[in-house]
N, C-alpha and C positions, 0 to 999 in steps of 0.2 A: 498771294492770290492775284490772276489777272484781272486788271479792272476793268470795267464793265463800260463798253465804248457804243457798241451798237446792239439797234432797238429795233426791233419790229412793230408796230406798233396799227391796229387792226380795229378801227371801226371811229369814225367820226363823226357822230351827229352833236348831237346840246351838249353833253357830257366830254366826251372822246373828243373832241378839237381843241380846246381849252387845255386840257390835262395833256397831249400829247403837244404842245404849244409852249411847256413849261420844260419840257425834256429840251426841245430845240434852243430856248432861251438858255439852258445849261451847257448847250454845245455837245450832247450826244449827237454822234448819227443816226436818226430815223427814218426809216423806209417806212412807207406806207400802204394799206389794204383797205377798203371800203367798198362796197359793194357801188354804192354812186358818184365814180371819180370826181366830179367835181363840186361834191361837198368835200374833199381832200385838197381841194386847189388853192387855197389860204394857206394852208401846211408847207404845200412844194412851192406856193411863191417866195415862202419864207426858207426854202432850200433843203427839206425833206425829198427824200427820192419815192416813185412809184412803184408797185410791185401788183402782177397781174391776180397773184395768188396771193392764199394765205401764206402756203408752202413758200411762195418766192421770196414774200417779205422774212419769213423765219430762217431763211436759208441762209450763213452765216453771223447769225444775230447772236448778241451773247445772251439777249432775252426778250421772246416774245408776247406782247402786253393786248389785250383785248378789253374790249367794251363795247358790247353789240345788243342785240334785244332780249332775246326769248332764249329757252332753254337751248333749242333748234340750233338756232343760231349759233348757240356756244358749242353745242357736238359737232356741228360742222365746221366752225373755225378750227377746233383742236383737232378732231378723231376724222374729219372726213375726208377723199382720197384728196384731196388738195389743203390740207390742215398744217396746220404746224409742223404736229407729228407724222408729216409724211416730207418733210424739209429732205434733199440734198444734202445736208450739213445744218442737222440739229440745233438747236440753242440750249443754252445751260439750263436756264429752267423758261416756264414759261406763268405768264401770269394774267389770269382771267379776274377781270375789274365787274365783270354783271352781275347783278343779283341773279342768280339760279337756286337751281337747285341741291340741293346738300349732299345729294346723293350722286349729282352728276359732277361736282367738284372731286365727289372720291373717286369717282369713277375716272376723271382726267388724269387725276395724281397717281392712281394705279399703270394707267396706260403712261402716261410719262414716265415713271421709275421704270418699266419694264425697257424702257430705253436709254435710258440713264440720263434721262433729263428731269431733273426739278417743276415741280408745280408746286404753286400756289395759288390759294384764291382769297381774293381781297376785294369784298365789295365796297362801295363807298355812299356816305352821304355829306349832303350839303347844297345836292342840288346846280343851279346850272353858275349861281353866285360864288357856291365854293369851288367850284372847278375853275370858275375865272379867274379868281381871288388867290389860287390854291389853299385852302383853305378849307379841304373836304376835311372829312373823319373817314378814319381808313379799316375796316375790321379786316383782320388777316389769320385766315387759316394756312399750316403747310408744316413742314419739317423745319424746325428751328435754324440750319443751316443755310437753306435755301432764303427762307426771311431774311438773316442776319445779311445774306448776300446782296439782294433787292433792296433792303431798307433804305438805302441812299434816293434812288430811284422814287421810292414813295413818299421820300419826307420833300423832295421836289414836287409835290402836287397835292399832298395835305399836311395841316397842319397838328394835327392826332391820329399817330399810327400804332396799332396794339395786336399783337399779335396775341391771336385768344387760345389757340391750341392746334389739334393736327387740321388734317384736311379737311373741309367741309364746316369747321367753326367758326370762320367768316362768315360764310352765307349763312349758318346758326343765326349768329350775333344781329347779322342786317334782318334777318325775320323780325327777332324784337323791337329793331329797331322801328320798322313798319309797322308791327302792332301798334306802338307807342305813337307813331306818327298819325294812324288811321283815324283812331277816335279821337283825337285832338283835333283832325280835323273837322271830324263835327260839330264841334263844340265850338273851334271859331267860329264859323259857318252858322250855326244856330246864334250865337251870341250878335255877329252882325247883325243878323234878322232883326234878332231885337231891339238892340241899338237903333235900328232905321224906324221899326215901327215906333217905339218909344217918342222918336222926335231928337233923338240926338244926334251929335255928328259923327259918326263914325271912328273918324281920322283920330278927333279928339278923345276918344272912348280911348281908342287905342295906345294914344301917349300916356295914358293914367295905366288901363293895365297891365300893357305891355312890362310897364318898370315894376308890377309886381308881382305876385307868386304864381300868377296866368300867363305872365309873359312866356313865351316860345319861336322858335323861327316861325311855327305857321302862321302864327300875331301878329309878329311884328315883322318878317320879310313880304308872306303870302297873302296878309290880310289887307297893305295898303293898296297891290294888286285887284284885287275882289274890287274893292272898292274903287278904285280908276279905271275895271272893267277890262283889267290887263290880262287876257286868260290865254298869251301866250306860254309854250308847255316850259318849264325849267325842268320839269320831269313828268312826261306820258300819264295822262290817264290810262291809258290800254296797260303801260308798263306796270304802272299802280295796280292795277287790277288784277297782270299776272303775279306781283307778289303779295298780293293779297293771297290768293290763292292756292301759292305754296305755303304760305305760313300754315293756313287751314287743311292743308294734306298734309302737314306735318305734328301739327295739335292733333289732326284725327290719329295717326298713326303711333302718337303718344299717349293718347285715348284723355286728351286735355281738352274742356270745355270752354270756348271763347268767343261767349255770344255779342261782343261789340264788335272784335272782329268780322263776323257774320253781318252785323248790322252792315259795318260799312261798304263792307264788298257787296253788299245788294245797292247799296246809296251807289255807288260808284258803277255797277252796271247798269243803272238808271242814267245816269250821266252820259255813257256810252251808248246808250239805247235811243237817248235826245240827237247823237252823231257828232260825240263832242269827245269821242276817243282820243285824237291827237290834238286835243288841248291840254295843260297843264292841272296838275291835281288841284289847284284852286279854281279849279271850275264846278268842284262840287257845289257851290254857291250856288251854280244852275238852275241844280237838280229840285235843292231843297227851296231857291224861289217860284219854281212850278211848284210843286207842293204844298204851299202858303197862298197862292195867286198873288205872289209880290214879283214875278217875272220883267223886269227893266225893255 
């Protein structure tokens, strides 16, 4: 099988510069797409090429890789008249890294097969640390062949890669992974509260329970954050918000009841309603210090 040399590679903000930083350090060739060139310009200092289009950067590639915002964003990287799938000279498969939608994965992987290119979709978490680090977790939906073929590719940018089943069971997967994330995040969040009101140190609270059955990345990565007042994003509130939101179009359509997810997607449109959108999801701390009148 020919091995896989060049990369298209389609969106760079917090996430997407890091992760497409790690292919270049492997010595693939990567061409570049982003909507704001010179958040790309780190990349092509480092010797990545430009591409005006989606279509340009996928036009000889043997795989073209994405991670851009919203659902929107994803149908028109892949499906629209300057997409992927509208390339000069196709690429083997192509591979969408956002959380979307489950349904818009199938729907890529449909329109890719009809052309005989491979899709998969592999969200990620770990935030803006594991993409630096590589050292995401990688959920990967697609056709077993296609995975097998990429896999190289992904274990250069996480460090747990699992392919869960066909298409659209990646984005599955990262929903739970969201639910699970959501209301954890209240609960650091409330817990700091308490900690301050109480009279303790926070930092201190945190080395005790961080190392035990509470510990979690929100604890112990996001929470010394909170508390140094650091609410730049590692990942979007707005983005939080929109996959809160599909998880909950998808419980509904499952007809599953999941009233803390609900909690939190109102907490977090409280957040964004303060205009604290593109700050990082530890800025629910915000919300709930107006809420308390413990506001800093």
């Amino acid at each position: 099988m020919k091995r896989i040399k060049k990369i298209a590679w389609i969106g760079t903000g917090v996430m997407g510069a890091p992760m497409a930083g790690h292919l270049l350090d492997a010595r693939y060739d990567v061409t570049v797409h982003t909507r704001t060139k010179s958040k790309a310009q780190p990349l092509l200092d480092r010797g990545a090429k430009w591409a005006n289009t989606c279509a340009e950067a996928a036009s000889g590639a043997d795989v073209a890789i994405s991670i851009v915002g919203f659902p929107g964003d994803v149908k028109k990287t892949h499906l629209g008249p300057t997409g992927t799938l509208a390339a000069e000279e196709l690429p083997r498969v192509i591979i969408d890294m956002t959380t979307t939608r489950p349904s818009l994965s199938v729907q890529v992987f449909e329109a890719a097969r009809s052309k005989g290119v491979g899709a998969v979709d592999a969200p990620v978490s770990g935030g803006d640390v594991g993409a630096r680090e590589a050292k995401l977790s990688i959920m990967v939906g697609g056709e077993k062949s296609d995975v097998d073929l990429v896999m190289p590719l992904l274990k250069k940018m996480g460090k747990k890669v699992v392919h869960q089943g066909p298409a659209g069971c990646g984005q599955h997967t990262k929903m739970v992974n969201q639910i699970l994330i959501a209301t954890n995040m209240i609960g650091v969040c409330e817990g700091l509260l308490y900690a301050r009101k109480a009279g303790l140190d926070p930092l201190t609270v945190i080395d005790s329970v961080g190392a035990g059955a509470a510990g979690s990345f929100s604890v112990n990565v996001l929470g010394p954050r909170m508390i140094e007042r650091d609410f730049d994003p590692g990942f979007f509130v707005e983005h939080f918000i929109k996959d809160l939101g599909i998880a909950l179009d998808e419980a509904a359509r499952m007809e599953l009841s999941l009233p803390g997810l609900a909690l939190a997607r109102q907490l977090y449109e409280a957040v964004r309603a303060q205009g604290h959108a593109k700050l990082g999801t530890q800025a629910l701390l915000l919300a709930l210090e107006t809420l308390n009148g413990m506001r800093e």
